[in-house]
Biopython code that builds the backbone (N, CA, C, O; Angstrom):
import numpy as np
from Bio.PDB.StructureBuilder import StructureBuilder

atoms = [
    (1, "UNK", "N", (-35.313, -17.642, -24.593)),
    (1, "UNK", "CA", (-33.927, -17.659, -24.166)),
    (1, "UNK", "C", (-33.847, -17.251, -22.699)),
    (1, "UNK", "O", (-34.501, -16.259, -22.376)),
    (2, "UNK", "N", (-33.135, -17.881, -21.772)),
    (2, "UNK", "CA", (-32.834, -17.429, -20.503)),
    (2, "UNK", "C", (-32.136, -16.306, -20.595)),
    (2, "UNK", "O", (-31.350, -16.070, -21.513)),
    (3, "UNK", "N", (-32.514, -15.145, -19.144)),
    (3, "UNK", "CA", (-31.952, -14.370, -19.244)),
    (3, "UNK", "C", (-31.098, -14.404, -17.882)),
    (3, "UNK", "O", (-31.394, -14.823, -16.763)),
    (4, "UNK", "N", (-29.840, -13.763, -18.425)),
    (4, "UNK", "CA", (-28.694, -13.679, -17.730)),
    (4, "UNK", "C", (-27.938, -12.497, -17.254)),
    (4, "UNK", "O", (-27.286, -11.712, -17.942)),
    (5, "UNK", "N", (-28.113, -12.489, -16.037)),
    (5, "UNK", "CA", (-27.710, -11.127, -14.975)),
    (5, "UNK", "C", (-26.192, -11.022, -14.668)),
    (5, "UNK", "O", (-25.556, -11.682, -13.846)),
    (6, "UNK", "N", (-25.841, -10.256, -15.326)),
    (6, "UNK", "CA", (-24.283, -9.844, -15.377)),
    (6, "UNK", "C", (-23.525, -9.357, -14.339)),
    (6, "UNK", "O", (-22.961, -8.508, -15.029)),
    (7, "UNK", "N", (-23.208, -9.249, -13.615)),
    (7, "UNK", "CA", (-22.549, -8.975, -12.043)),
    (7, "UNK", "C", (-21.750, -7.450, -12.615)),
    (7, "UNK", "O", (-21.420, -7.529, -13.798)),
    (8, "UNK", "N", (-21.529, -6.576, -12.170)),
    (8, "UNK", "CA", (-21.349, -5.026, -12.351)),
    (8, "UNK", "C", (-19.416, -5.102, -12.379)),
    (8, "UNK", "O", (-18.762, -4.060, -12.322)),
    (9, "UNK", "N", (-18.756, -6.468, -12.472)),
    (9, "UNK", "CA", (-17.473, -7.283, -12.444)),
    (9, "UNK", "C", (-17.041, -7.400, -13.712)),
    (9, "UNK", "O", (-15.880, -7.227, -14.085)),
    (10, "UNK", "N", (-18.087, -7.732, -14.465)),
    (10, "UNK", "CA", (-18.034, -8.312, -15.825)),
    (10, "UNK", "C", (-18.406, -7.667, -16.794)),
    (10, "UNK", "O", (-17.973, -7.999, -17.898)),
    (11, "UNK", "N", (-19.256, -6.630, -16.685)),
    (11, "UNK", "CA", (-20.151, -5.850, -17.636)),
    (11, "UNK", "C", (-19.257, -5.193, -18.736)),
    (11, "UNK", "O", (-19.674, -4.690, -19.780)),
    (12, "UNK", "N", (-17.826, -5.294, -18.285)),
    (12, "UNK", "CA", (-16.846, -4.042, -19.479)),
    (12, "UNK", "C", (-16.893, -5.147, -20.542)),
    (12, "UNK", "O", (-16.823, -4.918, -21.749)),
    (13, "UNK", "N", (-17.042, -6.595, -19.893)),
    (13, "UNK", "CA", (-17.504, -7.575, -21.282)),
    (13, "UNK", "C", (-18.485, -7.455, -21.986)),
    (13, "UNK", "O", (-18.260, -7.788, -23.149)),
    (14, "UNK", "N", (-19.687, -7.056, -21.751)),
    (14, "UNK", "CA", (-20.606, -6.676, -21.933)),
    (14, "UNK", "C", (-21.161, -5.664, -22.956)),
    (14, "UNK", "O", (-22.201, -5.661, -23.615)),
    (15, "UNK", "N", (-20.233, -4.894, -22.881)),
    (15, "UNK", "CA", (-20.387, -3.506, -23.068)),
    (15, "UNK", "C", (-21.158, -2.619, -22.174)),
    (15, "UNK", "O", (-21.812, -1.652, -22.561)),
    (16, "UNK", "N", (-20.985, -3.179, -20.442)),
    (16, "UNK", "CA", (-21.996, -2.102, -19.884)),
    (16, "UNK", "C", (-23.739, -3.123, -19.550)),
    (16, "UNK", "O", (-24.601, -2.985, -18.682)),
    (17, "UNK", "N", (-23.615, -3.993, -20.606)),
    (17, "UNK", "CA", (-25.471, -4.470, -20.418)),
    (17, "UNK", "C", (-25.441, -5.223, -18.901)),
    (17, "UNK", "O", (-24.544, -6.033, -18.670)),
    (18, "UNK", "N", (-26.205, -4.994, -18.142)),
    (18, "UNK", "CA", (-26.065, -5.713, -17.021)),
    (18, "UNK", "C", (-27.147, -7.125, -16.693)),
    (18, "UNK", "O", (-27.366, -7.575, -15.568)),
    (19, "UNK", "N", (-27.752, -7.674, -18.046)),
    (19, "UNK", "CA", (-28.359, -8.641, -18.428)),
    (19, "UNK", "C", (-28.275, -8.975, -19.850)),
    (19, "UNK", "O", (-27.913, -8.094, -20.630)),
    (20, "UNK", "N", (-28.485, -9.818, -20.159)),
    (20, "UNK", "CA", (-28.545, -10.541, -21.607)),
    (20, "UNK", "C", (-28.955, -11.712, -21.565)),
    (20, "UNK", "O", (-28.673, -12.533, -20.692)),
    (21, "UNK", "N", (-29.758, -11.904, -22.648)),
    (21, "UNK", "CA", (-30.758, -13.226, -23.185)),
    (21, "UNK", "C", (-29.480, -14.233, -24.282)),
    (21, "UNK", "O", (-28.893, -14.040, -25.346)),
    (22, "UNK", "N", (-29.555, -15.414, -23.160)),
    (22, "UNK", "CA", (-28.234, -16.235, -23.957)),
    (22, "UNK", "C", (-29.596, -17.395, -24.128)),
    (22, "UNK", "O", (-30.662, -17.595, -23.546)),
    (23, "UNK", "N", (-28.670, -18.125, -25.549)),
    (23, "UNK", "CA", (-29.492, -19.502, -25.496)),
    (23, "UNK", "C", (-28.747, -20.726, -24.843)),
    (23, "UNK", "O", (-27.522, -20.708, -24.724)),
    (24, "UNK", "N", (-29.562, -21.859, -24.395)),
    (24, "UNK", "CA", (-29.034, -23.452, -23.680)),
    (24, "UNK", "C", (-29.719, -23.738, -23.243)),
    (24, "UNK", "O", (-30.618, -22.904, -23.140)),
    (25, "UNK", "N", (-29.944, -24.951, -22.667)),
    (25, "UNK", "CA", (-30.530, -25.821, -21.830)),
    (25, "UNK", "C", (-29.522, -26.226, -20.786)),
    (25, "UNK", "O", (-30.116, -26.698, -19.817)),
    (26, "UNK", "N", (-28.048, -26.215, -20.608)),
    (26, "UNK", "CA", (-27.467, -26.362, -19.398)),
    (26, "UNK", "C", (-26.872, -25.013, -19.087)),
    (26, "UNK", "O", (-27.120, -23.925, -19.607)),
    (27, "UNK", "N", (-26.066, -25.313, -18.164)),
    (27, "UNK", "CA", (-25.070, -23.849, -17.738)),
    (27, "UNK", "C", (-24.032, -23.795, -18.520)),
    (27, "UNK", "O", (-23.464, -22.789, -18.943)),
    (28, "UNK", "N", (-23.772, -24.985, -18.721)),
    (28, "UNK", "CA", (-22.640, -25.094, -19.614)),
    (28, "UNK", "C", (-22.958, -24.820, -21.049)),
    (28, "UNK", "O", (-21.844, -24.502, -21.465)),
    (29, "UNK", "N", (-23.588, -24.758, -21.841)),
    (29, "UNK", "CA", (-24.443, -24.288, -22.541)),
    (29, "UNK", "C", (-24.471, -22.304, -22.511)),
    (29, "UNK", "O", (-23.923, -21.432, -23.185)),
    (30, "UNK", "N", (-25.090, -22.312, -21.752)),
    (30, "UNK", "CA", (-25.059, -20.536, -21.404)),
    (30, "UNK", "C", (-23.919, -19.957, -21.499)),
    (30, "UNK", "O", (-23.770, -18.988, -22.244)),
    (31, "UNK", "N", (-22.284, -20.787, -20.270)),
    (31, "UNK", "CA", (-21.552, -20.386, -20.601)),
    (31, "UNK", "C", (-20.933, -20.511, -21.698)),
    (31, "UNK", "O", (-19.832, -19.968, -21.790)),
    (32, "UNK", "N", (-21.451, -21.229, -22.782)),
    (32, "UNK", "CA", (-19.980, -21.203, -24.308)),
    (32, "UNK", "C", (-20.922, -20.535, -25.041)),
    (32, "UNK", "O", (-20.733, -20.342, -26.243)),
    (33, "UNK", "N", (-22.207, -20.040, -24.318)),
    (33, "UNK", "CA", (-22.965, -19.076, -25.575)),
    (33, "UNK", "C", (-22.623, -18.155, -25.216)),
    (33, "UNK", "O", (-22.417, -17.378, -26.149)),
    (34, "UNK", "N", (-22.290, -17.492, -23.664)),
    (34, "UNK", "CA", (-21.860, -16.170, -23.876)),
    (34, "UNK", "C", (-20.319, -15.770, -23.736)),
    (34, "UNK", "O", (-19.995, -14.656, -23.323)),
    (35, "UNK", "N", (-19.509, -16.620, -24.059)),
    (35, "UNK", "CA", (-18.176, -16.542, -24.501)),
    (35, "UNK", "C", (-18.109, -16.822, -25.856)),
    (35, "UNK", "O", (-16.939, -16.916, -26.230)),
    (36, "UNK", "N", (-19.003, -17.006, -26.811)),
    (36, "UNK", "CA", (-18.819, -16.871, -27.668)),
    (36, "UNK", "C", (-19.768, -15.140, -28.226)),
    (36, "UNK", "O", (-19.433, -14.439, -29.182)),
    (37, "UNK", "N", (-20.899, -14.886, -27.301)),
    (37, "UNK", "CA", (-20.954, -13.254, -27.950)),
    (37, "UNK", "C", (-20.511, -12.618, -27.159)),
    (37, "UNK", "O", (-20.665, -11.399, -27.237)),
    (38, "UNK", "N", (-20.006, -13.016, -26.413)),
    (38, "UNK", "CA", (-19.013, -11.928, -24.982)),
    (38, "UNK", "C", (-17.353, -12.829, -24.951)),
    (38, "UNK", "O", (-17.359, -13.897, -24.339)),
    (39, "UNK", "N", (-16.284, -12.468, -25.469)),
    (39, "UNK", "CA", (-15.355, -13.119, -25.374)),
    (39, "UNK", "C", (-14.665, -12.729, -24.279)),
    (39, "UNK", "O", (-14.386, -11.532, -24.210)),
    (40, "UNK", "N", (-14.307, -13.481, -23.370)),
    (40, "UNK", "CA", (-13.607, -13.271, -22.228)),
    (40, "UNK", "C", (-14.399, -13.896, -20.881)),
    (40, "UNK", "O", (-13.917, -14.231, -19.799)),
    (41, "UNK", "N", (-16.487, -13.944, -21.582)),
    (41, "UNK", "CA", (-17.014, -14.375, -20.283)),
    (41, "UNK", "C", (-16.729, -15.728, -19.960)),
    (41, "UNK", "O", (-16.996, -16.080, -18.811)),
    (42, "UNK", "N", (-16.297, -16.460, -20.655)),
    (42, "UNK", "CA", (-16.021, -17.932, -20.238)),
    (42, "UNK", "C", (-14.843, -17.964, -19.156)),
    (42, "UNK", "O", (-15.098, -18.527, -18.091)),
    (43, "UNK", "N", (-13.506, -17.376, -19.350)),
    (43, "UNK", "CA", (-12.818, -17.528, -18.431)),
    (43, "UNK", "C", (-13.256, -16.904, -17.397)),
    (43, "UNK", "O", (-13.259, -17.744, -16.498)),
    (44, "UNK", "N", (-13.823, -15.409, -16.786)),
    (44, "UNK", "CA", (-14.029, -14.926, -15.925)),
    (44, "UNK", "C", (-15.625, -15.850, -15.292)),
    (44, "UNK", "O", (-16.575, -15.376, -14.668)),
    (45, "UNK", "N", (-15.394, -17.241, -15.751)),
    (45, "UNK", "CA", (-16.891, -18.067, -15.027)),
    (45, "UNK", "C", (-16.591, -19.392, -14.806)),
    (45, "UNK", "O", (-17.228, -20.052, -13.985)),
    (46, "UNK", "N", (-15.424, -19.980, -15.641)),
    (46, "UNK", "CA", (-15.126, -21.491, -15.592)),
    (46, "UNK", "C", (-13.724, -21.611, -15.369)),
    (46, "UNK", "O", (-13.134, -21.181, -16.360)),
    (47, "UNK", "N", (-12.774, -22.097, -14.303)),
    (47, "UNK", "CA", (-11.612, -22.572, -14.799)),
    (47, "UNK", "C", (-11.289, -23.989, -14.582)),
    (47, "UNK", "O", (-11.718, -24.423, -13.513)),
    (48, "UNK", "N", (-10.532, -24.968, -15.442)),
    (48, "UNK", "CA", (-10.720, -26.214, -14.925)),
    (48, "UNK", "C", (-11.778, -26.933, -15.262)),
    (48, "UNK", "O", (-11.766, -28.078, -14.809)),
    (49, "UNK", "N", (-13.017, -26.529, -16.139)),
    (49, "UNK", "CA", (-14.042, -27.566, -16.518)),
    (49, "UNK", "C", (-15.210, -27.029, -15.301)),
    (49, "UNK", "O", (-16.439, -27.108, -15.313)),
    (50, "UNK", "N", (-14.469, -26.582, -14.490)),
    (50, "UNK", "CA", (-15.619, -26.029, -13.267)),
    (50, "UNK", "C", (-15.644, -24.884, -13.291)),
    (50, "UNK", "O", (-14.834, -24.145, -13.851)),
    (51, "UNK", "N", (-17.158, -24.410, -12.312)),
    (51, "UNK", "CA", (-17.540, -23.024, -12.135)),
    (51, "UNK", "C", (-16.638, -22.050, -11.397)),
    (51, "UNK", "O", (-17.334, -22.145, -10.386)),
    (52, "UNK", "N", (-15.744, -21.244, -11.046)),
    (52, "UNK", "CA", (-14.586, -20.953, -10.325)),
    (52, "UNK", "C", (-14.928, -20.547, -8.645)),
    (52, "UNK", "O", (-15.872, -19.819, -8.336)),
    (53, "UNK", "N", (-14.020, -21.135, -7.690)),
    (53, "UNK", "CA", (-14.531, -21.285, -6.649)),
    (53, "UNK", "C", (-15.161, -20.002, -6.225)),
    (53, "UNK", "O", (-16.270, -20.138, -5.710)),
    (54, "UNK", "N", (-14.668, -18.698, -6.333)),
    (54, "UNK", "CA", (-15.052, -17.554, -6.159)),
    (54, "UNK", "C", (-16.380, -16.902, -6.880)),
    (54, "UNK", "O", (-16.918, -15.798, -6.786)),
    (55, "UNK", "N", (-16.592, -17.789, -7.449)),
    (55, "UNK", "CA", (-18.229, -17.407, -8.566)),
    (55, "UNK", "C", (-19.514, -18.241, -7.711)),
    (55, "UNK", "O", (-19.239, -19.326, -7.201)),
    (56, "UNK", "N", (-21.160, -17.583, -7.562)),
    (56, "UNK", "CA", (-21.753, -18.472, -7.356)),
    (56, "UNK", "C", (-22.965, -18.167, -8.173)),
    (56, "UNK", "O", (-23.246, -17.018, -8.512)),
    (57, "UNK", "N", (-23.874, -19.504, -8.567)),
    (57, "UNK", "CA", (-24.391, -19.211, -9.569)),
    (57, "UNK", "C", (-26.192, -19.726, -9.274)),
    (57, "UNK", "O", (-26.877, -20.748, -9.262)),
    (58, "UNK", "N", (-26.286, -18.663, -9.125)),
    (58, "UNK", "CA", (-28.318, -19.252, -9.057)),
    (58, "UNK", "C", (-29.420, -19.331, -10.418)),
    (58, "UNK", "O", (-29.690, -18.340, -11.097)),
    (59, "UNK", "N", (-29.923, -20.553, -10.634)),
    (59, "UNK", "CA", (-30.592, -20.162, -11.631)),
    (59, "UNK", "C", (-32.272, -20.795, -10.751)),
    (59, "UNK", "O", (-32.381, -21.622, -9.846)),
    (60, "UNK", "N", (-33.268, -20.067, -11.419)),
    (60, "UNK", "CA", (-34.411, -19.736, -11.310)),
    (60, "UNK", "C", (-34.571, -19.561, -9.438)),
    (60, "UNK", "O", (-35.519, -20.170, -8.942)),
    (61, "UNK", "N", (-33.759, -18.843, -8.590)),
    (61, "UNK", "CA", (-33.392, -18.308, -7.504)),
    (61, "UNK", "C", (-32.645, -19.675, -6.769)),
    (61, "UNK", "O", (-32.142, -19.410, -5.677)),
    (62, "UNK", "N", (-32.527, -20.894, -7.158)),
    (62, "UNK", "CA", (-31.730, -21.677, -6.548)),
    (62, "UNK", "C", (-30.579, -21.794, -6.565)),
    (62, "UNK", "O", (-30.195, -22.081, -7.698)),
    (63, "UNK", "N", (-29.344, -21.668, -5.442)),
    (63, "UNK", "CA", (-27.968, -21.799, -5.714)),
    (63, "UNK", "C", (-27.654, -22.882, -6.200)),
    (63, "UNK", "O", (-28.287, -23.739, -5.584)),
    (64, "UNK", "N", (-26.710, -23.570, -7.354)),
    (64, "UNK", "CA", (-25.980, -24.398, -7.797)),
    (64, "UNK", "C", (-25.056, -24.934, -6.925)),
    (64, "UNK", "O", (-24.294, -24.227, -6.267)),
    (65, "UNK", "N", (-25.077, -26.230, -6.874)),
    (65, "UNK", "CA", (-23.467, -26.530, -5.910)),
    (65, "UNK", "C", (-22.543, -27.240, -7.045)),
    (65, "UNK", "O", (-22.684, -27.118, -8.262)),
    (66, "UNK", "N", (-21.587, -27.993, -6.377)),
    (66, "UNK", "CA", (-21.014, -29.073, -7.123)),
    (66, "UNK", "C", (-21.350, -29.613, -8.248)),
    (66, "UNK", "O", (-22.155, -30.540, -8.332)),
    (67, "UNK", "N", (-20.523, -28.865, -9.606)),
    (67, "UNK", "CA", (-21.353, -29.796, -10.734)),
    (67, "UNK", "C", (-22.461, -28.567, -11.686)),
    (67, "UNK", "O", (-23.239, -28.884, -12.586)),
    (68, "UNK", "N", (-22.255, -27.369, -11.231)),
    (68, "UNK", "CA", (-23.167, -26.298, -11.557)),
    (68, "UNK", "C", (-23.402, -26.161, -13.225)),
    (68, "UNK", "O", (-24.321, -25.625, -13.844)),
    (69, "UNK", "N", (-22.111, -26.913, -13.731)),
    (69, "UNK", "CA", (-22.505, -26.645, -15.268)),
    (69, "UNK", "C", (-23.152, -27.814, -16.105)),
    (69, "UNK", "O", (-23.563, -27.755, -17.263)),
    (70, "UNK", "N", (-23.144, -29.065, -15.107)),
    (70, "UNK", "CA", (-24.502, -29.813, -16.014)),
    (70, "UNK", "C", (-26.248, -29.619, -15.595)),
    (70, "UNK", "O", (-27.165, -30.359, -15.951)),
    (71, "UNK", "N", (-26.348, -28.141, -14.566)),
    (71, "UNK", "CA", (-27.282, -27.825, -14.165)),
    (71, "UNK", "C", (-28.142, -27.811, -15.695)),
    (71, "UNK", "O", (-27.723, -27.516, -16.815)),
    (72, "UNK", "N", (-29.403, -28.220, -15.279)),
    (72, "UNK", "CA", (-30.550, -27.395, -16.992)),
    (72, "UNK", "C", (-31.107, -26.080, -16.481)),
    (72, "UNK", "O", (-31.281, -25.635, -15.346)),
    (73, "UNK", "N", (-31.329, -25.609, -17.699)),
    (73, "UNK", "CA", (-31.729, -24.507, -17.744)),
    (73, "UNK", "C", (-32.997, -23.990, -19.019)),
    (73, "UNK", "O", (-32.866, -24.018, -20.243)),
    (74, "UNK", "N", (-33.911, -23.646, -18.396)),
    (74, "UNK", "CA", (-35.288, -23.722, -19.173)),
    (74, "UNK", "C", (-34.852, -22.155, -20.111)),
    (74, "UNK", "O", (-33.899, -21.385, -19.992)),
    (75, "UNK", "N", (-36.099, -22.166, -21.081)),
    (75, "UNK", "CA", (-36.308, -21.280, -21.853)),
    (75, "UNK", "C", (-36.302, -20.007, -20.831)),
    (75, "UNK", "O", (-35.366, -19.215, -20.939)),
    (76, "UNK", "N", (-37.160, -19.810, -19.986)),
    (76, "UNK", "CA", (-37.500, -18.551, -19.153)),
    (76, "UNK", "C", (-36.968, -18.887, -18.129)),
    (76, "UNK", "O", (-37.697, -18.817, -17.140)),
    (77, "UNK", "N", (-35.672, -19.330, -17.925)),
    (77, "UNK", "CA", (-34.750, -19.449, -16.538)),
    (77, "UNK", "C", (-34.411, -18.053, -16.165)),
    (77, "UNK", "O", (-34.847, -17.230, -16.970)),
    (78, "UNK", "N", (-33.632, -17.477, -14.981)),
    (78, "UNK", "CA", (-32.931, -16.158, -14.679)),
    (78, "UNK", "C", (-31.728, -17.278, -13.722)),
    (78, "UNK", "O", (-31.746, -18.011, -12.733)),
    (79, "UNK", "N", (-30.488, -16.674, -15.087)),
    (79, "UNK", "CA", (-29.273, -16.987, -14.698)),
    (79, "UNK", "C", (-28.620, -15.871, -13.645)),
    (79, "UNK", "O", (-29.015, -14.718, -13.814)),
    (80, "UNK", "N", (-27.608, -16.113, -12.519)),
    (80, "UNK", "CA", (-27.062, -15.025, -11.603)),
    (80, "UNK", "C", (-25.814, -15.682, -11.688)),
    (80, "UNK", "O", (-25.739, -16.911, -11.709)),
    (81, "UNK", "N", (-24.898, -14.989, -11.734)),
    (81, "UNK", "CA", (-24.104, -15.079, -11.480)),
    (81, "UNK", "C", (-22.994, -14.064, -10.482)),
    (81, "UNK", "O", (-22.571, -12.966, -10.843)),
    (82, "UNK", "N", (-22.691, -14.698, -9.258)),
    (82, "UNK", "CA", (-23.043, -13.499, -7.921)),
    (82, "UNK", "C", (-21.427, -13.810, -7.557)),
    (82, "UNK", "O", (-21.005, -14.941, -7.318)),
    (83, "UNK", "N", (-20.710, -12.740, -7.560)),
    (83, "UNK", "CA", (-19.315, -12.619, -6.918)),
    (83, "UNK", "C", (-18.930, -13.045, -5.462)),
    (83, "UNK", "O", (-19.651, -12.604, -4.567)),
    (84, "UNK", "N", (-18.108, -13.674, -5.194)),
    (84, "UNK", "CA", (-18.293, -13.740, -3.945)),
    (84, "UNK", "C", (-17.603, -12.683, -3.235)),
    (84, "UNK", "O", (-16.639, -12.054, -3.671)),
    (85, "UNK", "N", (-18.199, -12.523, -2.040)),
    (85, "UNK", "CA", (-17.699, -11.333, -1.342)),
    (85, "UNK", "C", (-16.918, -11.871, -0.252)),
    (85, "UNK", "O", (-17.457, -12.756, 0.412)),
    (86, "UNK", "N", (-15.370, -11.385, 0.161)),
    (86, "UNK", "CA", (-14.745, -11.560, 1.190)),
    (86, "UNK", "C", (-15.272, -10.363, 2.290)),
    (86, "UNK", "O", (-16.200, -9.593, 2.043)),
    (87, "UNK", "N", (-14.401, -10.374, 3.691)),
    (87, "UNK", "CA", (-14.014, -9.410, 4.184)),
    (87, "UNK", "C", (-14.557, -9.966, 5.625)),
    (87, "UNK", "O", (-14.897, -11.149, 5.671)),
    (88, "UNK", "N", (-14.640, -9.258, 6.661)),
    (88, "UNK", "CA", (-15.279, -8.726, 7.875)),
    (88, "UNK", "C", (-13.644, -9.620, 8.831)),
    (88, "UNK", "O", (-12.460, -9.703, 8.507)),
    (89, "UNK", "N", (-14.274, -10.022, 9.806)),
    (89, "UNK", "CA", (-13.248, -9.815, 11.027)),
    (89, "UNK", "C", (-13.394, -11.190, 11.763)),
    (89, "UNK", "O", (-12.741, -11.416, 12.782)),
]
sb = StructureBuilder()
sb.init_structure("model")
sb.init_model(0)
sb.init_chain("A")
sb.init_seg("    ")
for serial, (resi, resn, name, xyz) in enumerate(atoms, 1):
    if name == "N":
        sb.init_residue(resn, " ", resi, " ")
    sb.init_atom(name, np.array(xyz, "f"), 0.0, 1.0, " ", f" {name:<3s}", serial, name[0])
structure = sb.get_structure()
């Protein structure tokens, strides 16, 4: 099962785990596996059929672009899912 790195955003879904082993072969996949043992992670990752513009998502250290949830995803993938950060000047 790929394992999946929880952003310190999301974890009260979690219960706190700041990784978890979901099963799939796409992203899309990952995400309705872990909205279904984490309820709530699907919306805080997809809105619209897409990944939400403010989310970015690397799996086996490559960023996803356009289209991130018919990405595949192997048995021993490492899913990220990385907040985006505003701010500076």
């Amino acid at each position: 099962m790929a394992v999946v790195f929880i952003p310190a955003s999301m974890r009260t879904l979690t219960k706190g785990l700041d990784r978890v082993t979901v099963q799939g072969s796409s992203l899309r996949q990952i995400v309705n596996n872990l909205e279904a043992a984490y309820p709530g992670m699907g919306a805080r990752i997809v809105v619209d059929g897409q990944v939400r513009p403010e989310i970015a998502v690397a799996i086996d250290g490559d960023t996803c672009e356009e289209g991130a949830l018919l990405e595949p995803v192997k048995e021993e993938s490492e899913v990220h899912f990385l907040p985006s950060i505003a701010g500076g000047s």
